[in-house]
RONUFI-248577 format. One record per atom (N, C-alpha, C, O, CB): residue number from 0; residue in three letters; atom name; x, y, z. Coordinates in pm, whole numbers, plus 50000, padded with zeros to 5 digits. Each point is the difference from the previous one (the first is absolute). Glycine has a CB too. Example, Ala and Ser with C-alpha at 12.3 -4.5 7.8 and 13.67 -1.06 7.14 Angstrom:
RONUFI-248577
> 0|ALA|N|51319|49431|50780
> 0|ALA|CA|49911|50119|50000
> 0|ALA|C|50090|50120|50000
> 0|ALA|O|50104|49998|50066
> 0|ALA|CB|49707|49885|50059
> 1|SER|N|50154|50222|49803
> 1|SER|CA|50082|50119|50006
> 1|SER|C|49923|50109|50073
> 1|SER|O|50051|50111|50017
> 1|SER|CB|50067|49826|49768
END
This chain:
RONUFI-248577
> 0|UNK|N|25859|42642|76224
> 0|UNK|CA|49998|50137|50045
> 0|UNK|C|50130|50043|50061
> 0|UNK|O|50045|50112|50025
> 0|UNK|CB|49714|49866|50010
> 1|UNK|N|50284|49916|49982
> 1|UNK|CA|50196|50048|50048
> 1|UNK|C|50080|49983|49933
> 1|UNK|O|50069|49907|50042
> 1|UNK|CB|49932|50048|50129
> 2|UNK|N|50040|50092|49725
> 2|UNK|CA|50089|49971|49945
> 2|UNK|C|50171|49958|50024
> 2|UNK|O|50064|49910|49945
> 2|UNK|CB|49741|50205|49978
> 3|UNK|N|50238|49977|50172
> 3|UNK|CA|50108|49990|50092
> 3|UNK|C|50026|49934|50140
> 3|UNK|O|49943|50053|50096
> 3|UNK|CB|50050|50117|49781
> 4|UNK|N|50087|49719|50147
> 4|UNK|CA|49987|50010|50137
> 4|UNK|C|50192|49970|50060
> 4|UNK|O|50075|49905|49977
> 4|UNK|CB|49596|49989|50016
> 5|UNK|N|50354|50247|50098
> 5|UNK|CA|50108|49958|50040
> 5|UNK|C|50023|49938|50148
> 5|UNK|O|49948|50056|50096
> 5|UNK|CB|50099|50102|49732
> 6|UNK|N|50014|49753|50185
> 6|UNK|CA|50022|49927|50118
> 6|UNK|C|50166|49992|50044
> 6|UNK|O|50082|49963|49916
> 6|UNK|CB|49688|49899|50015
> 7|UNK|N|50274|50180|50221
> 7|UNK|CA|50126|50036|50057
> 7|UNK|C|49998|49926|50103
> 7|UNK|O|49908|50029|50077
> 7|UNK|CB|50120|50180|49851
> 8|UNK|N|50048|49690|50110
> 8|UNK|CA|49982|49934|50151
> 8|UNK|C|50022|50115|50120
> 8|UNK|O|50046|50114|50008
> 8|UNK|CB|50057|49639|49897
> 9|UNK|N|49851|50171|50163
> 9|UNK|CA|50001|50070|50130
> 9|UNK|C|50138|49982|50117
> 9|UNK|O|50022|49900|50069
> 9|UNK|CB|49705|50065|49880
> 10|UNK|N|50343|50145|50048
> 10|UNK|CA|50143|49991|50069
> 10|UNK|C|49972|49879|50104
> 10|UNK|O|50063|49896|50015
> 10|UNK|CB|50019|50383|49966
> 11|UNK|N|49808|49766|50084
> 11|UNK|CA|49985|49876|50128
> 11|UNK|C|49863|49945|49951
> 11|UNK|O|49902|50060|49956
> 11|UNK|CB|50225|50061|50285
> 12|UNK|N|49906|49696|49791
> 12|UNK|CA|49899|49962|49976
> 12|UNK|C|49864|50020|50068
> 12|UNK|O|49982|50068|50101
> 12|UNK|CB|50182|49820|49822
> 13|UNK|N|49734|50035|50000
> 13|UNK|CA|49916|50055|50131
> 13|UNK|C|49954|49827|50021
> 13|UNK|O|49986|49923|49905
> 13|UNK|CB|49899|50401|50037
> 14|UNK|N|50090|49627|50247
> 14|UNK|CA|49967|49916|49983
> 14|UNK|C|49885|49984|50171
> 14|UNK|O|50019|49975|50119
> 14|UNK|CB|50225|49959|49662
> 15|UNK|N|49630|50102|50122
> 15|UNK|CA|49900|50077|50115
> 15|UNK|C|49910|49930|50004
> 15|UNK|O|50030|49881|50014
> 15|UNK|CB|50002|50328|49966
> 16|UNK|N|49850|49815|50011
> 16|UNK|CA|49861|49898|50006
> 16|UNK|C|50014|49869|49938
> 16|UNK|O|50112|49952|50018
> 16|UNK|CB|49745|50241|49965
> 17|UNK|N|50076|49746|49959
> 17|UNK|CA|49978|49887|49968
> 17|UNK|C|49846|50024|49928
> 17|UNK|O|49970|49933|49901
> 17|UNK|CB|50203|49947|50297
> 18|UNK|N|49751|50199|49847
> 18|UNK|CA|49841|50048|49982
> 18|UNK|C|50014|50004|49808
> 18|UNK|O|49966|50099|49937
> 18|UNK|CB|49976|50100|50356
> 19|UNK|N|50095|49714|49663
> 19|UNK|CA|50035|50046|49774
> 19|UNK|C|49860|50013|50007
> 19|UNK|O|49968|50098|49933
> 19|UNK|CB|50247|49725|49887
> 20|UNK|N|49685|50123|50232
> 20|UNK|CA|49872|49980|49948
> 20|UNK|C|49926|50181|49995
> 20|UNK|O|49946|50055|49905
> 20|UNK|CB|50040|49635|50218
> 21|UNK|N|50032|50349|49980
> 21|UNK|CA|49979|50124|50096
> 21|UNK|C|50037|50119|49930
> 21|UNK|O|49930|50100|49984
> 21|UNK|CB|50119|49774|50220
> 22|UNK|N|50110|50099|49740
> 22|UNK|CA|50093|50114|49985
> 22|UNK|C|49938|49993|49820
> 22|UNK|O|49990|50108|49942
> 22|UNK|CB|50278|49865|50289
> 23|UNK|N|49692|49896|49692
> 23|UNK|CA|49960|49975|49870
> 23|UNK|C|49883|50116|49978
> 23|UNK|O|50006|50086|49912
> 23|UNK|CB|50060|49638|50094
> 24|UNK|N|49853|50263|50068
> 24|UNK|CA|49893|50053|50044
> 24|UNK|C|49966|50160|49973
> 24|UNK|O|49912|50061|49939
> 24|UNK|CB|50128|49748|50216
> 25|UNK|N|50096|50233|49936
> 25|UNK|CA|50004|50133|50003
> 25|UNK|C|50067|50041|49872
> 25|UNK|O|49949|50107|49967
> 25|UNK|CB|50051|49901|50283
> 26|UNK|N|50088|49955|49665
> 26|UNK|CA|50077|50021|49941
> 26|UNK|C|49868|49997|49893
> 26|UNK|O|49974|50114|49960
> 26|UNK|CB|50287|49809|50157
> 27|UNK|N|49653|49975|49828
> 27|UNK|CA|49945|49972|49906
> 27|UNK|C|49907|50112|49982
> 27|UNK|O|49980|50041|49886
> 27|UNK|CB|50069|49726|50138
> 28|UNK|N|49857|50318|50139
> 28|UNK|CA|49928|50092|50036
> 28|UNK|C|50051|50118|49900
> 28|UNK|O|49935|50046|49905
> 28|UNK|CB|50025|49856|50347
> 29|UNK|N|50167|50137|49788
> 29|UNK|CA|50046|50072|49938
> 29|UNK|C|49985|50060|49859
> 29|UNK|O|49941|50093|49944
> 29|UNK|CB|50144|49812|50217
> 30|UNK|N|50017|49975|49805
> 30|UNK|CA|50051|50005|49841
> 30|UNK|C|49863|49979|49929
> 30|UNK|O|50038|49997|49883
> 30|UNK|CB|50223|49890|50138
> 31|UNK|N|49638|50101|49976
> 31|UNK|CA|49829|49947|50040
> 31|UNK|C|49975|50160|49958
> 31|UNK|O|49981|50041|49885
> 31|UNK|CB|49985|49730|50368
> 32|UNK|N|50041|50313|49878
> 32|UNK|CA|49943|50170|49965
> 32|UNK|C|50076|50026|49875
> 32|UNK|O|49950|50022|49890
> 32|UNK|CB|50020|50092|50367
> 33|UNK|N|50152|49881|49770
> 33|UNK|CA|50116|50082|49945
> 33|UNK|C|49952|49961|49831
> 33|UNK|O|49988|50087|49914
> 33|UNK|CB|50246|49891|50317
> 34|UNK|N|49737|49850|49740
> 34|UNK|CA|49987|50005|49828
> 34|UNK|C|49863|50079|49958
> 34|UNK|O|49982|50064|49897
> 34|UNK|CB|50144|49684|50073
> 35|UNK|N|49793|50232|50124
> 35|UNK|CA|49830|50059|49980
> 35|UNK|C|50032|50179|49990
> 35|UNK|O|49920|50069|49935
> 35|UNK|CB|49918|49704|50259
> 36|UNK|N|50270|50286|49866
> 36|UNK|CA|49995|50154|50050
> 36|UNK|C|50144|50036|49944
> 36|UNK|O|49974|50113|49957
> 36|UNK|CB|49863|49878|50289
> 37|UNK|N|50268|49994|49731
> 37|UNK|CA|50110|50038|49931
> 37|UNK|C|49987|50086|49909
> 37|UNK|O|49894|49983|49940
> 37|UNK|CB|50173|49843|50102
> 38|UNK|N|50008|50283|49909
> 38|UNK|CA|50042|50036|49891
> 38|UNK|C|50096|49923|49905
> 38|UNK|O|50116|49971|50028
> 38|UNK|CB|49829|50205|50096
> 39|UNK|N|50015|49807|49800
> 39|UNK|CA|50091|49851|49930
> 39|UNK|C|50101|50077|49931
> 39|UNK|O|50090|49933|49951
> 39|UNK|CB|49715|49869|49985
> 40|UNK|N|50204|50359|50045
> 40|UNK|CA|50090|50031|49915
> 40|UNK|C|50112|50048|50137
> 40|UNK|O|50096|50075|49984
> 40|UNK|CB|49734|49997|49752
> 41|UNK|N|50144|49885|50352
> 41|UNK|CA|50090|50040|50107
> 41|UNK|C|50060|49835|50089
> 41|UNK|O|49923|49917|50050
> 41|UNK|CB|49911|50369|49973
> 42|UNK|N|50319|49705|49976
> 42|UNK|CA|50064|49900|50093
> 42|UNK|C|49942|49939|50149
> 42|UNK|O|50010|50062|50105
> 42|UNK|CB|50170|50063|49775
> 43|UNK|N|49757|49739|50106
> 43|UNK|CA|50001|49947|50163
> 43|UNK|C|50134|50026|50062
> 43|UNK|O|50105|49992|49936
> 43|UNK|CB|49733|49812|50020
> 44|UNK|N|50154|50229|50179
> 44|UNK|CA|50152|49974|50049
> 44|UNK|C|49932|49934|50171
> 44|UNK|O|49911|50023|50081
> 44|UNK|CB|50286|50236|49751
> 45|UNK|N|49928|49641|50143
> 45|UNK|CA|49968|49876|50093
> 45|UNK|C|50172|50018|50076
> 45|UNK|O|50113|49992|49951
> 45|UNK|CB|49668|49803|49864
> 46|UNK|N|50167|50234|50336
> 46|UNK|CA|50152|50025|50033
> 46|UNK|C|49995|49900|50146
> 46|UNK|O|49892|49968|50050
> 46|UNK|CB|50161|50330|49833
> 47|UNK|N|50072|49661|50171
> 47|UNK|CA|49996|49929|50125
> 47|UNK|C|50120|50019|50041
> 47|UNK|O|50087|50043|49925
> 47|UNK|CB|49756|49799|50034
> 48|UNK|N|50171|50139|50124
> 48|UNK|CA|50104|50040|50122
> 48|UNK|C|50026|49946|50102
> 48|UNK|O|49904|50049|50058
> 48|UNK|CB|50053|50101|49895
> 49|UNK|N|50119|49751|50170
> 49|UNK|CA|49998|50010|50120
> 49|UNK|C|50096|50119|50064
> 49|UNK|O|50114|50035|49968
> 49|UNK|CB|49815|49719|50010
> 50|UNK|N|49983|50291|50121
> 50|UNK|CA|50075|50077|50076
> 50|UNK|C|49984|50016|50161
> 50|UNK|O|49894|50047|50038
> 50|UNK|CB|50107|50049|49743
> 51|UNK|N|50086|49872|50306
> 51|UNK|CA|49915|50029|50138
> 51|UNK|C|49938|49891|50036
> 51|UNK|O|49899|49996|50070
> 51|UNK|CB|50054|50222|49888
> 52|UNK|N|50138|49638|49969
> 52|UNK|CA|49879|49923|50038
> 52|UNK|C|49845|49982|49927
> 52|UNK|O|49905|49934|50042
> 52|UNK|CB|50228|50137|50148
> 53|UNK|N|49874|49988|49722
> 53|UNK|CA|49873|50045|49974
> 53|UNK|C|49991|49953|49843
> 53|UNK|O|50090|50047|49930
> 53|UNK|CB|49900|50165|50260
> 54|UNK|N|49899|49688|49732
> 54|UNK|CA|49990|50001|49828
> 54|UNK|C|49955|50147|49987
> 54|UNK|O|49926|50037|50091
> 54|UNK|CB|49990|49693|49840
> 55|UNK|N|50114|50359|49975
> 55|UNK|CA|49896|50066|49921
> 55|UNK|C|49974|50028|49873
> 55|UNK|O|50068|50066|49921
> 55|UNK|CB|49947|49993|50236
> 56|UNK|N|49850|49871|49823
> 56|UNK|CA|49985|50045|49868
> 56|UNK|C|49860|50067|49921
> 56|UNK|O|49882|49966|50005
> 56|UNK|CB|50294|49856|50011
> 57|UNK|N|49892|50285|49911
> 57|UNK|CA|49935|50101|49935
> 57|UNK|C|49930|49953|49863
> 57|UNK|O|50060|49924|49924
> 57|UNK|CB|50110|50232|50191
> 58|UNK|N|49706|49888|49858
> 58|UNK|CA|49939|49991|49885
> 58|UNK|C|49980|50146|49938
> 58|UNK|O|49904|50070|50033
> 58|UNK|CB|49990|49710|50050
> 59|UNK|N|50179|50252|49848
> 59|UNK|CA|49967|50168|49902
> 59|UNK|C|49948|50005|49893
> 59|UNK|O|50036|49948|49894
> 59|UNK|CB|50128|50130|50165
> 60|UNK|N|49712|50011|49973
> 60|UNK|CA|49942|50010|49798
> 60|UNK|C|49946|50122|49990
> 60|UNK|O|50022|50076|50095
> 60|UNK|CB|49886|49682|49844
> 61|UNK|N|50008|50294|49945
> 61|UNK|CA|49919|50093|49987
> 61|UNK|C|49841|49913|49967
> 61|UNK|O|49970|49889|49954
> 61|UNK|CB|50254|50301|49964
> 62|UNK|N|49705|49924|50129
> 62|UNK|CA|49887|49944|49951
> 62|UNK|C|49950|50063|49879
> 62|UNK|O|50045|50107|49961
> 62|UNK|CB|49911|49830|50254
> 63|UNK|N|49950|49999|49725
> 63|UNK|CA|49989|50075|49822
> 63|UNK|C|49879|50105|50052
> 63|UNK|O|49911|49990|50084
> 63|UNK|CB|50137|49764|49690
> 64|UNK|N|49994|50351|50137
> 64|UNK|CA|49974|50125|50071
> 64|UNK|C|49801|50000|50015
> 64|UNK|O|49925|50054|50082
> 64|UNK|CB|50357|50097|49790
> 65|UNK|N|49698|49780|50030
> 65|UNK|CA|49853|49976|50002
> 65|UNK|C|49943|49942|50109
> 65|UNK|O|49895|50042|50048
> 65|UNK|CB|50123|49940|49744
> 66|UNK|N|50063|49895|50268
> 66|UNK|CA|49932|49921|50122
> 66|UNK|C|50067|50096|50144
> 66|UNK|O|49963|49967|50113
> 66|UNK|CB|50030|49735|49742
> 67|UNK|N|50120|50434|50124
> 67|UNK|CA|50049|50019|50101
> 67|UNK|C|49924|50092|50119
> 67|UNK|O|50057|50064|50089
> 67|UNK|CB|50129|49884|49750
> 68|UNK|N|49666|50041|50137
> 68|UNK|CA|49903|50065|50081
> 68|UNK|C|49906|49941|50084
> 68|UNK|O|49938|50018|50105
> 68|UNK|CB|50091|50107|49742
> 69|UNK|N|49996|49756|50016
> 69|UNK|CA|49881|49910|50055
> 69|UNK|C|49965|49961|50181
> 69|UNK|O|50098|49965|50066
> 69|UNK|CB|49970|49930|49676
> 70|UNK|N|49847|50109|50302
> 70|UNK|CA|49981|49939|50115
> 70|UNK|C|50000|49875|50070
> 70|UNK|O|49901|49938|49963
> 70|UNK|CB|50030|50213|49981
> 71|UNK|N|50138|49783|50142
> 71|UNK|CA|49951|49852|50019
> 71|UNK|C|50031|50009|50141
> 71|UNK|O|50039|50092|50072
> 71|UNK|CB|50009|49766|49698
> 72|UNK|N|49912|49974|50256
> 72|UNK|CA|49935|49975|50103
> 72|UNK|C|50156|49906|50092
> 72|UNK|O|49994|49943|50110
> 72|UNK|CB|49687|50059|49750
> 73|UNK|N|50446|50011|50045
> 73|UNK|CA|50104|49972|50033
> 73|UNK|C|50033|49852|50108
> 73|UNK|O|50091|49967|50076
> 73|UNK|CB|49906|50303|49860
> 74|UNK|N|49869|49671|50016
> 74|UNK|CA|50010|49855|50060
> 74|UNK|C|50115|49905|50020
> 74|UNK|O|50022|49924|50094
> 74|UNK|CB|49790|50101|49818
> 75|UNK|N|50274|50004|49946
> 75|UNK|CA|50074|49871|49999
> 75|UNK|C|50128|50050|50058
> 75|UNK|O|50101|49932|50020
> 75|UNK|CB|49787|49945|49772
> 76|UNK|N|50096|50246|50231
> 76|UNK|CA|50163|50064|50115
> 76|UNK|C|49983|49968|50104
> 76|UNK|O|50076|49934|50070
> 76|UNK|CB|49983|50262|49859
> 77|UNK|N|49789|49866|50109
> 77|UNK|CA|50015|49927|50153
> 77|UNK|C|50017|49848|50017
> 77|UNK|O|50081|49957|50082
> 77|UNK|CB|49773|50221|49985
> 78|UNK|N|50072|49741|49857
> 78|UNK|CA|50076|49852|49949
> 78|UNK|C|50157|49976|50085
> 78|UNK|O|50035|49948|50106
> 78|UNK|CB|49848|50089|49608
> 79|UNK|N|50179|50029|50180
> 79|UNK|CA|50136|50053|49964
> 79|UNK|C|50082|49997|50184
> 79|UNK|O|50089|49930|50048
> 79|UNK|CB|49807|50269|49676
> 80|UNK|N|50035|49891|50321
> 80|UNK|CA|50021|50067|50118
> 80|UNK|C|50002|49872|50062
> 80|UNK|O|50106|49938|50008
> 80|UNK|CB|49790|50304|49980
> 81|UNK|N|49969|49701|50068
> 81|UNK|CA|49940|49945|50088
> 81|UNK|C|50081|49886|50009
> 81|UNK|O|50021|49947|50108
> 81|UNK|CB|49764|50152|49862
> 82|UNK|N|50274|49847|49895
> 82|UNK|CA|50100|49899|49979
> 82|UNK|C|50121|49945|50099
> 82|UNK|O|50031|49903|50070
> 82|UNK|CB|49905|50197|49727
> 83|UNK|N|50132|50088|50143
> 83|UNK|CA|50123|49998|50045
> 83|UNK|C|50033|50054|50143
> 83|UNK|O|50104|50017|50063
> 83|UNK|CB|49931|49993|49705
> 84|UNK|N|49829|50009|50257
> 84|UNK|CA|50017|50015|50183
> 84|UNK|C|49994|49869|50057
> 84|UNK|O|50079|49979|50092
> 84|UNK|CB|49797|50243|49937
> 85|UNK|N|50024|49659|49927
> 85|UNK|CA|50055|49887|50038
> 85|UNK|C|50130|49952|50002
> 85|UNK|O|50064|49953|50094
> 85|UNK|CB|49757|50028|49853
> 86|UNK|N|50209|50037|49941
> 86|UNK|CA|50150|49953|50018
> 86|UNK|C|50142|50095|50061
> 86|UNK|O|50123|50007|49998
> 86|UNK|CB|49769|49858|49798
> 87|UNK|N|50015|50183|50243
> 87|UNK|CA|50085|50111|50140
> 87|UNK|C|50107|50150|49893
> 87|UNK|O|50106|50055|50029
> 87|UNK|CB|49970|49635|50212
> 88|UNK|N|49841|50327|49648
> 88|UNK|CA|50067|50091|49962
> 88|UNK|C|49898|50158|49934
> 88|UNK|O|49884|50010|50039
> 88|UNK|CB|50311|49750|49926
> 89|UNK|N|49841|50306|49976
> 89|UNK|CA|49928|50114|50007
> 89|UNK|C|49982|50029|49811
> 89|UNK|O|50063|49955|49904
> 89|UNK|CB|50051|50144|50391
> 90|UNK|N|49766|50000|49720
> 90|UNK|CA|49933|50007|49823
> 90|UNK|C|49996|50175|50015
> 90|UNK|O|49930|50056|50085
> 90|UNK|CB|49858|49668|49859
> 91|UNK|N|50294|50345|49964
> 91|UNK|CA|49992|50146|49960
> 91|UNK|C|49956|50026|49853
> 91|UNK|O|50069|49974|49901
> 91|UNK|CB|50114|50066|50265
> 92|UNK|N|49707|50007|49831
> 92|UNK|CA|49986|50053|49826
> 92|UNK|C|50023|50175|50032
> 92|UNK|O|49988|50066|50103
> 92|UNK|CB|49782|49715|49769
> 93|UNK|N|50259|50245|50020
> 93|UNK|CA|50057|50175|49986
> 93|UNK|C|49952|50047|49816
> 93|UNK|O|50064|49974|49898
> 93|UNK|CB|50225|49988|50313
> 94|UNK|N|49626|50086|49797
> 94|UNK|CA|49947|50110|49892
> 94|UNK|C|50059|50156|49962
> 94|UNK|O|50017|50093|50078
> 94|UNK|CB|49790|49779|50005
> 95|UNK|N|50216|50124|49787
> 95|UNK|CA|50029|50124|49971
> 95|UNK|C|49949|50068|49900
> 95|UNK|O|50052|49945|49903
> 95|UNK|CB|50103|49996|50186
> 96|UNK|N|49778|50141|49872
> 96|UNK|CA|49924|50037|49888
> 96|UNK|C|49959|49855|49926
> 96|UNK|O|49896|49943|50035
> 96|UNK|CB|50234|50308|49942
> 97|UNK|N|49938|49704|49942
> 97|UNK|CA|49932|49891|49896
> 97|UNK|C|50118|49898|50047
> 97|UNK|O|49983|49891|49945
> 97|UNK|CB|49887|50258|49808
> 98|UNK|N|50242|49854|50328
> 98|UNK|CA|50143|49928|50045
> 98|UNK|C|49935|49898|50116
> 98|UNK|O|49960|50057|50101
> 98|UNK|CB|50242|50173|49858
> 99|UNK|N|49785|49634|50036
> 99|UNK|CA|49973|49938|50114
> 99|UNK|C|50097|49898|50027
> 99|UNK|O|50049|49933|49909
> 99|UNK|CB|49729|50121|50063
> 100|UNK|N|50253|49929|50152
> 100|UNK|CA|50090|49885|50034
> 100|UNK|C|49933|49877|50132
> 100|UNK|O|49909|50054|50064
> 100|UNK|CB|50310|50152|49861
> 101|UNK|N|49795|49720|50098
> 101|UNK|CA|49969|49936|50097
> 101|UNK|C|50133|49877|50051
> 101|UNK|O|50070|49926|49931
> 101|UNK|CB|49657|50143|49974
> 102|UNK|N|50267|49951|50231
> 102|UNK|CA|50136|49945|50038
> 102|UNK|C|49962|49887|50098
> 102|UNK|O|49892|50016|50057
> 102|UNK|CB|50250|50213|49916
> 103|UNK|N|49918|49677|50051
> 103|UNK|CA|50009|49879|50101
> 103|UNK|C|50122|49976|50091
> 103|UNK|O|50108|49979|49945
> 103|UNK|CB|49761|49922|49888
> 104|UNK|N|50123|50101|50300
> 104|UNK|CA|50101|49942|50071
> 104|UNK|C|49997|49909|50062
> 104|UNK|O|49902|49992|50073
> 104|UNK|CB|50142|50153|49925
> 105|UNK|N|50040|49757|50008
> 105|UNK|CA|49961|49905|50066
> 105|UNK|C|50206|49976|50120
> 105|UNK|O|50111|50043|49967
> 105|UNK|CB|49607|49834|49765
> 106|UNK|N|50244|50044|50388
> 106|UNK|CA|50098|49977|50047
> 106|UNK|C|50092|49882|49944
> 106|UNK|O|49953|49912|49928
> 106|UNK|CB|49921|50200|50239
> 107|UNK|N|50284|49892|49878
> 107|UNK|CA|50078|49950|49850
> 107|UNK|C|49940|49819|50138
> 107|UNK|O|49988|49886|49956
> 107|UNK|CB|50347|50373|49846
> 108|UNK|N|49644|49778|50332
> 108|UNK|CA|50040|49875|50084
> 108|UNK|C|49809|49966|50026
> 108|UNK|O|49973|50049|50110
> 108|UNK|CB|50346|50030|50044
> 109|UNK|N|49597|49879|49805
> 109|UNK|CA|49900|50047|50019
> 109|UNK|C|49933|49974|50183
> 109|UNK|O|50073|49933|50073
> 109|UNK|CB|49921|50034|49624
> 110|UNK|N|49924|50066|50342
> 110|UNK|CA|50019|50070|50139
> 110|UNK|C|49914|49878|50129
> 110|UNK|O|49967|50017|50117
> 110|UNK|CB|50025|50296|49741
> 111|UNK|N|49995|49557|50040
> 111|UNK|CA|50003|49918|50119
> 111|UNK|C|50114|49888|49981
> 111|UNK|O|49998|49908|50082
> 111|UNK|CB|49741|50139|49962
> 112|UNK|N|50338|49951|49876
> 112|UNK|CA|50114|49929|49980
> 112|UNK|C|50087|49980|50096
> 112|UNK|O|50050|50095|50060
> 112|UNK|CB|49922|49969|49757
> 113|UNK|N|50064|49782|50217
> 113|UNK|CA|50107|50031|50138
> 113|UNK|C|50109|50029|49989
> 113|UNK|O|50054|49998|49889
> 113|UNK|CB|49864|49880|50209
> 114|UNK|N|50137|50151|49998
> 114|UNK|CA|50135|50088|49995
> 114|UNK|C|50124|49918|50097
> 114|UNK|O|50112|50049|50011
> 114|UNK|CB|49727|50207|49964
END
């Protein structure tokens, strides 16, 4: 269902949690809705960033216009969420007509690490 995938390192590395199991998790949640709900004739875009200290990374898609009404019970975001507040960082999803994105931040030092 993806035909494309582009990948750009990240100016600064990122070298934050340790949680792969956690962060697998959320990531899998995701890409999980996104193959079930996508418009397939429309580009995933998978973006990341540090900035501020800060990973972020974006998941962008459309949803196919048929499922883009549908109702749910949005379990596996809060999942999503509930995750990445353990690991001391924060979960934004943002809707737009049929345009959905969902974003992850996490800290680049994670926040019981000694210093």
């Amino acid at each position: 269902w993806v035909s494309e995938v582009y990948c750009l390192p990240l100016a600064t590395p990122y070298t934050g949690t340790p949680e792969w199991q956690r962060l697998s998790r959320v990531s899998d949640s995701l890409l999980s809705n996104i193959e079930e709900a996508a418009d397939p004739a429309v580009r995933l875009t998978i973006l990341a960033e540090c900035e501020n200290g800060r990973l972020h990374i974006c998941f962008a898609n459309r949803a196919r216009h048929e499922l883009a009404r549908v109702e749910s019970n949005h379990i596996g975001l809060r999942t999503c969420e509930a995750i990445l507040q353990l690991l001391g960082g924060q979960f934004f999803t943002h809707r737009v007509g049929d345009d959905f994105s969902a974003e992850f931040v996490l800290p680049v030092t994670p926040p019981d690490a000694e210093t």
